[in-house]
C-alpha positions in Angstrom: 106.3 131.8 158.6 107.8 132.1 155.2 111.0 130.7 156.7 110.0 127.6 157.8 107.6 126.8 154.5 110.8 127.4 153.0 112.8 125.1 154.8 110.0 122.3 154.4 110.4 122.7 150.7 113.9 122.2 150.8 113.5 119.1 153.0 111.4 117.6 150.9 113.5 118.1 148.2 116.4 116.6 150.1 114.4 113.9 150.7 113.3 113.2 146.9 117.2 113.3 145.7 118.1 111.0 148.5 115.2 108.4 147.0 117.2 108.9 143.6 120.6 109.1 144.7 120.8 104.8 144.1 119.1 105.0 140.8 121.7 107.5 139.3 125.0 105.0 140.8 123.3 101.6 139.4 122.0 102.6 136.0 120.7 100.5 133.7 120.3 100.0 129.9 117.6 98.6 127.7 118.3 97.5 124.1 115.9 95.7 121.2 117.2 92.4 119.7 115.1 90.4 117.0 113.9 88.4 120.7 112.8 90.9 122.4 113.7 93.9 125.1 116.7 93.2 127.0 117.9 95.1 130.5 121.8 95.0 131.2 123.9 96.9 134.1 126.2 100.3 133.5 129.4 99.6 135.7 132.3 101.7 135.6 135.2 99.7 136.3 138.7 100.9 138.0 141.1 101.5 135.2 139.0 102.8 132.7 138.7 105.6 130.9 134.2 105.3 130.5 131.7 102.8 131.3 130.9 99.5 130.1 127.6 98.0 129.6 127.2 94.5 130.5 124.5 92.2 129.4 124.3 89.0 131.2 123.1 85.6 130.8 121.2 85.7 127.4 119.4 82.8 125.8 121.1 81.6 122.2 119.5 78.5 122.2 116.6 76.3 123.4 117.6 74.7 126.8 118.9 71.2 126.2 116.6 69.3 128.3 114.3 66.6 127.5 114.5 66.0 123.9 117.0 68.2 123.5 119.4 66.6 125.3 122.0 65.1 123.3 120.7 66.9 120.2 122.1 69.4 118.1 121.9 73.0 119.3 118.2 74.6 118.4 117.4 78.8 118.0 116.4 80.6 120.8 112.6 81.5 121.1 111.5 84.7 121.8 111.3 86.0 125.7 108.0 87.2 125.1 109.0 89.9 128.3 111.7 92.5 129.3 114.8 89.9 130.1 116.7 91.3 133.2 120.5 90.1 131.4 121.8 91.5 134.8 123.6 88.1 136.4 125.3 85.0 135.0 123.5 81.6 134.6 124.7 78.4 135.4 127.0 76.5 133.6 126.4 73.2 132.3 126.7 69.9 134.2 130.6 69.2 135.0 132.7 67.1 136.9 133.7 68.6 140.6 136.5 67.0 141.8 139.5 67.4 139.3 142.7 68.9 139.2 141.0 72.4 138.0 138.9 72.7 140.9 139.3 76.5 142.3 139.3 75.7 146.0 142.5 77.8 146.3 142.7 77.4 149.6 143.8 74.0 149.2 140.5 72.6 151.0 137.6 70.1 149.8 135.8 71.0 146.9 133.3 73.1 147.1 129.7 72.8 145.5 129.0 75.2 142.5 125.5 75.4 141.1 125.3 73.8 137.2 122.4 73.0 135.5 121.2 71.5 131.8 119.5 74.9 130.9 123.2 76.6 130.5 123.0 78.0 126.9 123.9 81.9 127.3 126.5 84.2 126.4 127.4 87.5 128.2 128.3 90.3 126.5 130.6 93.6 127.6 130.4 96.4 125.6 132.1 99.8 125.9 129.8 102.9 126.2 131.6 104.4 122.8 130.1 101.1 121.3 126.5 101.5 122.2 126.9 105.3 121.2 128.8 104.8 117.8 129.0 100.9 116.8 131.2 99.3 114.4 133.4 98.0 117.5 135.7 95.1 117.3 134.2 91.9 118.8 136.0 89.1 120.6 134.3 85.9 121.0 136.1 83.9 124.1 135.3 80.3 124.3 137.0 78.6 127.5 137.6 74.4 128.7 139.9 71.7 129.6 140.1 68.7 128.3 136.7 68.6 126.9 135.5 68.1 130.7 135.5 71.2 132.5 135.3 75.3 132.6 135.8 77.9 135.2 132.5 77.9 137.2 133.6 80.5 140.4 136.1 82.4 138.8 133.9 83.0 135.7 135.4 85.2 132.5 134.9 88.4 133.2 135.4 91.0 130.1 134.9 94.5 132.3 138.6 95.2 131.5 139.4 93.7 128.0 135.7 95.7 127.2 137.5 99.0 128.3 140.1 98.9 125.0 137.3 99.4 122.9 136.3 96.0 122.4 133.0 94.2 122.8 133.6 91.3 124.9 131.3 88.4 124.6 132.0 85.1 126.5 130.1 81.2 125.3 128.7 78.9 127.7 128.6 75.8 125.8 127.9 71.6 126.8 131.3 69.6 127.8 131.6 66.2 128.6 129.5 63.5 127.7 126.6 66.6 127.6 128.9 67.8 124.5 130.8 65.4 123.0 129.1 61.9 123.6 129.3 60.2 120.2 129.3 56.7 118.5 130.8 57.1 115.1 129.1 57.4 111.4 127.6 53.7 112.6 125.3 55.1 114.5 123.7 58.5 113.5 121.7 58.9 116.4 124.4 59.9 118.6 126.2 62.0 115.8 128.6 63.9 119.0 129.5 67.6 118.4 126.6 68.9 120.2 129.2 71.6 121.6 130.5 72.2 118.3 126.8 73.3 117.8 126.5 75.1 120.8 129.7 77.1 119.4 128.5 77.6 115.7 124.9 79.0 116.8 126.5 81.3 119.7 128.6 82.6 116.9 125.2 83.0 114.3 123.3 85.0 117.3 126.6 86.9 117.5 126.7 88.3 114.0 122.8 88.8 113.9 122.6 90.9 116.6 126.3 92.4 116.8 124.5 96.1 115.7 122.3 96.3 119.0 125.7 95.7 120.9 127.5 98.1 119.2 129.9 95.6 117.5 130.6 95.3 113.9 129.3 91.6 112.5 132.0 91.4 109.8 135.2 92.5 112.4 134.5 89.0 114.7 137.7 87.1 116.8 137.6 84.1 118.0 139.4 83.4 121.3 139.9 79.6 122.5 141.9 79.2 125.6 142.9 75.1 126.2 140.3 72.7 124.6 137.9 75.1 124.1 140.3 76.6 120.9 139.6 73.1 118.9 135.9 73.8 118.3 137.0 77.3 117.4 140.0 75.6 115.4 137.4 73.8 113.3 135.1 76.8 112.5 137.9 78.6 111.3 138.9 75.8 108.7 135.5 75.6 107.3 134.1 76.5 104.3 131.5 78.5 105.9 133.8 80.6 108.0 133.8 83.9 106.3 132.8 85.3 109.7 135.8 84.9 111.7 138.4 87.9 111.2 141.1 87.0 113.1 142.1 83.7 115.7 143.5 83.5 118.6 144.6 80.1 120.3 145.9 80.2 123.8 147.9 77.1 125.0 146.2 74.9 121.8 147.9 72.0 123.0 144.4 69.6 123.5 143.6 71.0 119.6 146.3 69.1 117.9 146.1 65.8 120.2 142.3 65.9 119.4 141.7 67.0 116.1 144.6 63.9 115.0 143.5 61.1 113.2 144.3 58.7 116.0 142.0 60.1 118.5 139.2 60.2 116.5 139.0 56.5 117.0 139.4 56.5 120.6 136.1 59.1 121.3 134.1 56.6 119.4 135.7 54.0 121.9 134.9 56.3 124.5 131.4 56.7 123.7 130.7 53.1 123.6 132.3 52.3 126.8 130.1 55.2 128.3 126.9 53.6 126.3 127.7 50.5 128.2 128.5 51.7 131.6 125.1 53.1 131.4 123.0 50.1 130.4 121.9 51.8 127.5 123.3 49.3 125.0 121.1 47.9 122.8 120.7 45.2 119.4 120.7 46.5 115.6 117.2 46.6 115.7 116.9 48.6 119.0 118.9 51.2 117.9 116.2 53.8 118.3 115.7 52.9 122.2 119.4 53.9 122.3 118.3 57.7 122.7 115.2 57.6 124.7 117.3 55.5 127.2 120.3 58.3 127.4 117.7 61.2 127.6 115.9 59.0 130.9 119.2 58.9 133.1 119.4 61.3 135.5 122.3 63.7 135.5 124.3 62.0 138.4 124.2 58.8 136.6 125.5 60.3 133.2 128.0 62.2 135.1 129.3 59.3 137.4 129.6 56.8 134.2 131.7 59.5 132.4 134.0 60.3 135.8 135.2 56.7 136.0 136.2 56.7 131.4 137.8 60.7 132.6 140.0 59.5 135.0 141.2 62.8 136.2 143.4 63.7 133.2 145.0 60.3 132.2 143.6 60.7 128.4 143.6 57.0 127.4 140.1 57.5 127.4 138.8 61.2 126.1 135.8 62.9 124.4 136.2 65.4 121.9 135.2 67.0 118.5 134.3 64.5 115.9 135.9 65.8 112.4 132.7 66.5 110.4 134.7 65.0 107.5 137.4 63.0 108.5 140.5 65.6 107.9 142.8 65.8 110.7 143.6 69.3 111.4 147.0 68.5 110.2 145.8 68.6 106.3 143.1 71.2 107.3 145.4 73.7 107.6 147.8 72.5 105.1 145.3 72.4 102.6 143.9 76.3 103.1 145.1 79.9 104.3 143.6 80.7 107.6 143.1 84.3 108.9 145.8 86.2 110.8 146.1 83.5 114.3 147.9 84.9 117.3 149.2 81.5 119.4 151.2 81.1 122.4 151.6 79.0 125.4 153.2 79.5 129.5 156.7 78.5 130.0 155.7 76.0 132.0 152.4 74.4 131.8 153.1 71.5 133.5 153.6 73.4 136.4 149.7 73.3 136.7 150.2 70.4 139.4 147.7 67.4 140.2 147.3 67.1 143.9 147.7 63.5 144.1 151.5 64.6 142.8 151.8 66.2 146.2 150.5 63.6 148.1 153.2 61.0 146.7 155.7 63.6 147.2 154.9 63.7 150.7 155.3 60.0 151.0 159.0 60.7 150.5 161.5 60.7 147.6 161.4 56.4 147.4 157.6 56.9 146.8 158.2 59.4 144.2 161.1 57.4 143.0 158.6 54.5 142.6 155.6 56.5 140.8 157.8 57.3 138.1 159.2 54.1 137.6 155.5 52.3 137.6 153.5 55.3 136.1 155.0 57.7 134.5 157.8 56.0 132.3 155.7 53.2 131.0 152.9 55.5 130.0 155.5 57.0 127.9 156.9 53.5 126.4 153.3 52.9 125.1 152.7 55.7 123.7 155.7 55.1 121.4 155.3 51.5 121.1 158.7 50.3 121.1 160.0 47.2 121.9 163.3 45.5 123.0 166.4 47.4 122.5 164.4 50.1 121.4 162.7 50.6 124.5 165.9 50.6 126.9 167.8 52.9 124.9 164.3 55.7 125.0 163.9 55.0 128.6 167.1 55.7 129.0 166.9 58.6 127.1 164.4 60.3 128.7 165.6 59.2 132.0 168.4 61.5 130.7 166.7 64.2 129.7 164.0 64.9 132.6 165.3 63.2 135.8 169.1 63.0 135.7 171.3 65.6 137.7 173.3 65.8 140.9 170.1 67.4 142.4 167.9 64.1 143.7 165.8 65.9 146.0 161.6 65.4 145.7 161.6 69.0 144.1 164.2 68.1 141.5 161.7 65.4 140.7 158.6 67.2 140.8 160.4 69.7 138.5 161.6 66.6 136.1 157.5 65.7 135.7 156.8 69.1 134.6 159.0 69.6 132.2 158.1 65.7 131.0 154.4 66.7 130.8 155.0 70.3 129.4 157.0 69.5 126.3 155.1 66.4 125.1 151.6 67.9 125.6 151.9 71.2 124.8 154.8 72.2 123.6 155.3 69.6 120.9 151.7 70.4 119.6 152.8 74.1 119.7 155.2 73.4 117.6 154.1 71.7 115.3 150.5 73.7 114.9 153.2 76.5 114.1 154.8 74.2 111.7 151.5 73.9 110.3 150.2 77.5 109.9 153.8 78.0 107.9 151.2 80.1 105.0 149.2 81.3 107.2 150.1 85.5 108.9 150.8 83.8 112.6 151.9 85.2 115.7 153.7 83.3 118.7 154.4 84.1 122.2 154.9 82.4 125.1 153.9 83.7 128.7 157.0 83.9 131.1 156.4 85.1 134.7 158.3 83.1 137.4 155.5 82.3 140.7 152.2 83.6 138.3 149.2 82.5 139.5 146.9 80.1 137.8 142.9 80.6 137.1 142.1 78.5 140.6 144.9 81.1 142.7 147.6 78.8 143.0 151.2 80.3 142.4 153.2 78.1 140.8 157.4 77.4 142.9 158.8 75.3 139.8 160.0 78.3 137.9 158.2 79.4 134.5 154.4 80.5 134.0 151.8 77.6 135.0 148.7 76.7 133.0 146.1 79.4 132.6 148.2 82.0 134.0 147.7 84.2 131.1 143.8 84.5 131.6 144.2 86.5 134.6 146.6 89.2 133.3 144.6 89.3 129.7 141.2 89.7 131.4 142.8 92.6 133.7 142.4 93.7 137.7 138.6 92.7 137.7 139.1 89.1 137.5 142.2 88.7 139.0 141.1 90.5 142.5 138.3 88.2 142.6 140.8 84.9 141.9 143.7 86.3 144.0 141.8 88.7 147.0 144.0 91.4 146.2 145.1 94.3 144.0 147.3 94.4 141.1 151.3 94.8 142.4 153.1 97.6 140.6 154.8 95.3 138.1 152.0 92.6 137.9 149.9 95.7 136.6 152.7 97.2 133.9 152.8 93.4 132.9 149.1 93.3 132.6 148.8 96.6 130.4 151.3 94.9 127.9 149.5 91.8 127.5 145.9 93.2 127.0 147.4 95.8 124.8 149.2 93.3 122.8 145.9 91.0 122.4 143.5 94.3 122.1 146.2 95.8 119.3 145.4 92.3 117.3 141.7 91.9 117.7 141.0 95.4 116.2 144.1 95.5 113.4 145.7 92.0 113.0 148.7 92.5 114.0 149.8 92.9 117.9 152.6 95.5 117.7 151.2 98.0 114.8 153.9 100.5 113.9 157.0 98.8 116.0 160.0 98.4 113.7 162.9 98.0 116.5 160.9 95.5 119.1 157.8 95.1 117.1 155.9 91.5 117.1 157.1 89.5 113.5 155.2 86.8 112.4 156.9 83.6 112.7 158.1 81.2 109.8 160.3 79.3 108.4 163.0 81.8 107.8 162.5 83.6 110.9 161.0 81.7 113.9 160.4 84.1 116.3 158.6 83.7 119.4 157.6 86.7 121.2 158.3 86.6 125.3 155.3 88.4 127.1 156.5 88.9 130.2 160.2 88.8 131.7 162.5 89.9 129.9 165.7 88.9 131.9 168.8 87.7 129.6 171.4 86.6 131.9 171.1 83.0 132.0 170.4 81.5 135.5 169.5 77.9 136.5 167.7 76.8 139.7 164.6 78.6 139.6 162.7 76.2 141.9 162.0 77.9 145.0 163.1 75.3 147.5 162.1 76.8 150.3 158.7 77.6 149.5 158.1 74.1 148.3 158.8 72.0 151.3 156.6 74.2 152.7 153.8 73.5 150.1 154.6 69.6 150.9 154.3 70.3 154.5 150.8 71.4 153.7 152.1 75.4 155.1 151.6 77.0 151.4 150.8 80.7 151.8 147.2 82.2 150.9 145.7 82.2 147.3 147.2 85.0 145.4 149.7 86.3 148.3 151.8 89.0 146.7 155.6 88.5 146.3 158.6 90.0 144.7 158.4 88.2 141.2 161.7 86.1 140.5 163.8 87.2 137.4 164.8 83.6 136.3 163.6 80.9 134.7 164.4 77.8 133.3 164.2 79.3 129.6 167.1 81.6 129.9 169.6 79.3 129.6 168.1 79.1 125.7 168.1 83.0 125.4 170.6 85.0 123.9 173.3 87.2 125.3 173.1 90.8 126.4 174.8 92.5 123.1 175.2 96.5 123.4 175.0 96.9 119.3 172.4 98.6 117.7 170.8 95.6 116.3 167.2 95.5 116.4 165.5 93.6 119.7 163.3 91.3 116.9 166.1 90.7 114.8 167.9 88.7 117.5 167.5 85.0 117.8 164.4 84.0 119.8 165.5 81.6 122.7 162.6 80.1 123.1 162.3 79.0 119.3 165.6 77.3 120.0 164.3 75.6 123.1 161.2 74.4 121.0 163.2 73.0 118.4 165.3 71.1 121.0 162.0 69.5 122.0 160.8 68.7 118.5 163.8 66.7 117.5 164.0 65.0 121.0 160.4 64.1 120.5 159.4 63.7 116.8 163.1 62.4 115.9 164.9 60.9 118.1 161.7 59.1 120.0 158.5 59.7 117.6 155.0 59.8 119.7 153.1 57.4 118.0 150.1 57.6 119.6 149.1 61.1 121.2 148.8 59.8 124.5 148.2 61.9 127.7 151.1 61.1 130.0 149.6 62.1 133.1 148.9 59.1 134.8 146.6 58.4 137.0 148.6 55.5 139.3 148.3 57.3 142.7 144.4 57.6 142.0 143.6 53.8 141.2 142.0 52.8 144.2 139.4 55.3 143.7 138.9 55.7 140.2 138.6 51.3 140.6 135.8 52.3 143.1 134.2 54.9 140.7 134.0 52.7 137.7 132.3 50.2 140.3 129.7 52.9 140.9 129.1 53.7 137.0 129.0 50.1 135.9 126.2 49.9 138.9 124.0 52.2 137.4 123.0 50.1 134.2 122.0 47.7 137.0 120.4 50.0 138.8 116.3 48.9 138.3 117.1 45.1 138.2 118.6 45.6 141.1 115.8 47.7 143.0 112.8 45.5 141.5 115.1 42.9 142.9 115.0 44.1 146.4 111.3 44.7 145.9 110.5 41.3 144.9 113.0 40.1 148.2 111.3 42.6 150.8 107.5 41.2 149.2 108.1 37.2 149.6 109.5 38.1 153.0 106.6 39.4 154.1 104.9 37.0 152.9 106.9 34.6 155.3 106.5 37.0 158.2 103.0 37.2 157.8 102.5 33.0 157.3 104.5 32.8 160.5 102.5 35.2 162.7 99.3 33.3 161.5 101.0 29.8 162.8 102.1 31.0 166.2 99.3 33.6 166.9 97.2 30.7 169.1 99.0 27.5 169.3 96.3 26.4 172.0 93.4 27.2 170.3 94.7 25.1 167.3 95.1 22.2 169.9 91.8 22.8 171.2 90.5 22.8 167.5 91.7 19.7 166.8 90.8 17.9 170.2 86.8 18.8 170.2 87.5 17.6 165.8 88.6 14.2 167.4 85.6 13.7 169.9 83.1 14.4 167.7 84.3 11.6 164.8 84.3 9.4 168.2 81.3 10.2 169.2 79.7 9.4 165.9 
């Protein structure tokens, strides 16, 4: 008897831990903030030494809808309730069809959920913090070109949290939601509503840093492509006491933007868009200009700004209006910025548009001919030369980027890249460093042959592609959801030296603290050194283009996203680096290769052919039958209601014919009959 009341006892007990068992693995958090209780997730993520608390999707702002759309960025109201920050809100409204869609699989684009309520941050925070506080905090603001951000492969800060860092990510308005503007003329559309979204992410940030664990006066700013120019600006005004350190990762978008010239050109832009939509309106009309932006729907505003984007030709742009008027260019000249850690891939033009491809697969004439009709004479206006002038630059850059003995597609393809690379990104690298010359910088560049790219494309060309830095910096969380895979043995060691490199100069300034023999210098003047993170390989090699593996990418037989593959050794770099020497000299002491190679591409560039205008040189010739047919669609939207109270007015009178019609054919012999007995009776009077 006692026996089995004791074995019913322990049942029951069994039964009560098993209820609890999936409460102890999910746990959850609950902090206070000046808005009220907030709920986040404890995850323990592989790699790690503890846990990190993640708090996701929080409110900084009101939700930009209604009257808030195109307005500046307004405080967040209190929640009023316990906020479940357990899963990542929308972002804003984007483009989907560009070259940074993530449908690695080389398939259509695929529909991602954005809406206008997008204002949140999400915030990572190591369990030391939320014990102890006083953590570093990095503040990581992502975009291209002003248009787009990573919606399916979202930042994730699980890893880069695990260094003792609170991780904190922005979800900010692009596009013509962020940047729409029509000059000091017309101060209802002032633009910069990003750059608001930025500057009051970054105020919630140091107000509630304590309840995260972070320290409010110890804040970096991370900007990776053209989401680095509205952290760029913070950091050069007078109200920046906030921002410890900067980091700038492939700023090549900051210096084309943030010129004098293209200021004029997003005013432009703005206009044409104004137009487009049928929102245009007389001096004294100017305050229907708003209420007429605010009514369009979101497809509408969207389509009108597609057809101005052109899928990366930048002859027509938004951007970040200089509050102002100082280029960055005298910004930084005229003040000391805090210590700024800036680098670029190897070979970001390696980050290929499809249509590329799709000529390619036409043949080498085709190709032949897009260069001839696109390429080059983008080039020739943005110098603006003339004459003799012209044919001897042509020639010179026909020189430089497509002569050889090779003349196959891929040694064209490989010409286009390097074209792109060194006049949008690294030029402006250059000369941002140029710039900075009294300000405590770092350089690096990334150089990994066949890295993969934020949307899990490997790159064949040779060199490190666009964005392939994020993955590595953000660690084995991210990248296993981009890629489908685990870390390889030396994609991990890489890993661990990038984050450590990035983590060592969020918390003290300086990337390699305590190196002397192959620590990180600061570059200058005197000593131009550009740190390599990643290969490391000094015997110079040429031909780095994996043939094989691109005619199979033309034949449409690339291998999955992410596939794992014995990382080349060369690159087309290491013809700049030094020799192998066996003295005792120090590692950083050596000349820096790639310093040489930049300054091969500044005098090519700013001497011998000076850009006059900052021009994208992307092209967009293999696209003009449908970007024609998209700027059809956007300039039909202004006359979208004349047109349907057109139709109405049409379908109305023809009923009206319809129905006078049916009345004179209903009874033609009653009519006759009508009319007959009519006659007899005036006869018979």
């Amino acid at each position: 008897m006692w026996n089995a009341l004791r074995i019913q006892q322990i049942l029951r007990l069994l039964q009560i831990l098993i209820h609890l068992s999936p409460l102890c693995s999910a746990q959850q958090t609950h902090i206070k903030l000046e808005q009220g209780d907030l709920i986040g997730l404890k995850v323990f993520p592989d790699g790690t030494r503890g846990a990190v608390y993640a708090f996701l999707g929080i409110p900084y702002a009101q939700a930009p809808l209604n009257e808030l759309r195109f307005a500046l960025a307004k405080p967040s109201a209190s929640f009023n309730r316990t906020l479940q920050a357990t899963t990542m809100q929308p972002l804003c409204p984007q483009l989907a069809n560009t070259i940074y869609d993530e449908s690695s699989d080389g398939g259509m684009p695929r529909s991602v959920s954005t809406d206008e309520d997008c204002l949140y941050l999400n915030i990572w925070t190591p369990e030391s913090g939320m014990r102890y506080g006083k953590l570093p905090i990095v503040v990581i603001v992502t975009g291209e070109e002003f248009a787009y951000d990573w919606p399916r492969n979202r930042i994730n800060g699980l890893d880069l949290a695990g260094e003792g860092i609170v991780v904190v990510s922005v979800q900010y308005r692009n596009n013509i939601y962020g940047w729409l503007s029509l000059g000091e003329q017309h101060r209802n559309v002032p633009g910069n509503y990003g750059l608001s979204d930025v500057q009051m992410a970054l105020r919630w940030i140091q107000r509630n840093a304590n309840a995260f664990g972070g320290n409010p006066d110890h804040i970096t700013l991370l900007g990776h492509g053209s989401g680095g120019a509205p952290l760029a600006l913070v950091a050069t005004l007078q109200d920046s006491s906030l921002v410890k350190q900067l980091v700038l990762m492939s700023p090549g978008p900051i210096m084309r933007t943030l010129g004098q010239n293209h200021q004029k050109r997003i005013v432009e832009t703005g206009q044409v868009l104004v137009q487009k939509l049928g929102c245009q309106f007389e001096e004294a009309q100017r305050r229907q200009l708003m209420g007429c932006l605010r009514r369009k729907c979101r497809e509408d505003l969207l389509r009108a700004y597609e057809s101005v984007y052109n899928h990366g030709n930048g002859s027509s742009q938004l951007g970040v209006i200089l509050p102002d008027g100082l280029p960055l260019e005298q910004r930084l000249r005229n003040r000391t910025l805090p210590p700024v850690l800036l680098g670029i891939t190897s070979n970001e033009g390696a980050f290929l548009q499809d249509y590329w491809l799709d000529v390619a697969r036409e043949g080498q004439v085709a190709l032949h001919r897009y260069i001839n009709n696109t390429v080059l004479p983008s080039v020739m206006r943005a110098l603006e030369s003339v004459g003799e002038e012209s044919a001897s630059q042509l020639a010179a850059i026909r020189w430089r980027y497509f002569s050889g003995k090779a003349e196959g597609v891929s040694h064209l393809l490989t010409g286009m890249q390097r074209l792109l690379s060194e006049s949008l990104y690294e030029l402006p690298f250059s000369r941002i460093l140029e710039f900075l010359n009294g300000t405590t910088s770092y350089a690096y560049v990334f150089d990994q042959s066949h890295s993969m790219d934020m949307r899990g494309k490997r790159n064949l060309f040779g060199g490190a592609s666009h964005s392939s830095d994020l993955p590595l910096l953000l660690g084995p969380s991210l990248f296993q959801q981009i890629a489908r895979r685990r870390f390889s043995g030396e994609e991990e060691q890489l890993c661990r030296k990038v984050r450590g490199a990035f983590a060592n100069f969020i918390k003290n300034g300086n990337p390699t603290p305590g190196r002397i023999y192959d620590g990180w210098l600061p570059y200058n003047k005197e000593n131009p050194f550009v740190y390599s993170l990643g290969e490391q390989a000094k015997t110079p090699q040429t031909g780095s283009v994996d043939e094989s593996e691109v005619d199979k990418l033309l034949k449409g037989e690339s291998e999955g996203p992410g596939q794992d593959r014995s990382l080349s050794r060369s690159n087309r770099h290491d013809t700049y680096r030094a020799a192998p020497s066996n003295s005792y000299t120090a590692s950083n002491q050596l000349d820096s290769g790639y310093s040489n190679h930049l300054q091969k591409v500044y005098g090519f560039w700013q001497v011998l052919m000076p850009l006059e205008r900052e021009d994208d040189l992307r092209g967009g010739g293999a696209l003009g039958q449908r970007v024609r047919l998209r700027e059809v669609s956007a300039d039909a939207a202004r006359y979208r209601q004349g047109f349907y109270a057109m139709l109405g007015l049409v379908c109305l009178l023809l009923a009206c014919l319809c129905l006078c019609v049916y009345l004179l054919k209903r009874d033609p012999n009653a009519m006759r009959r009508r009319s007959a007995s009519s006659t007899s009776d005036c006869y018979s009077l």
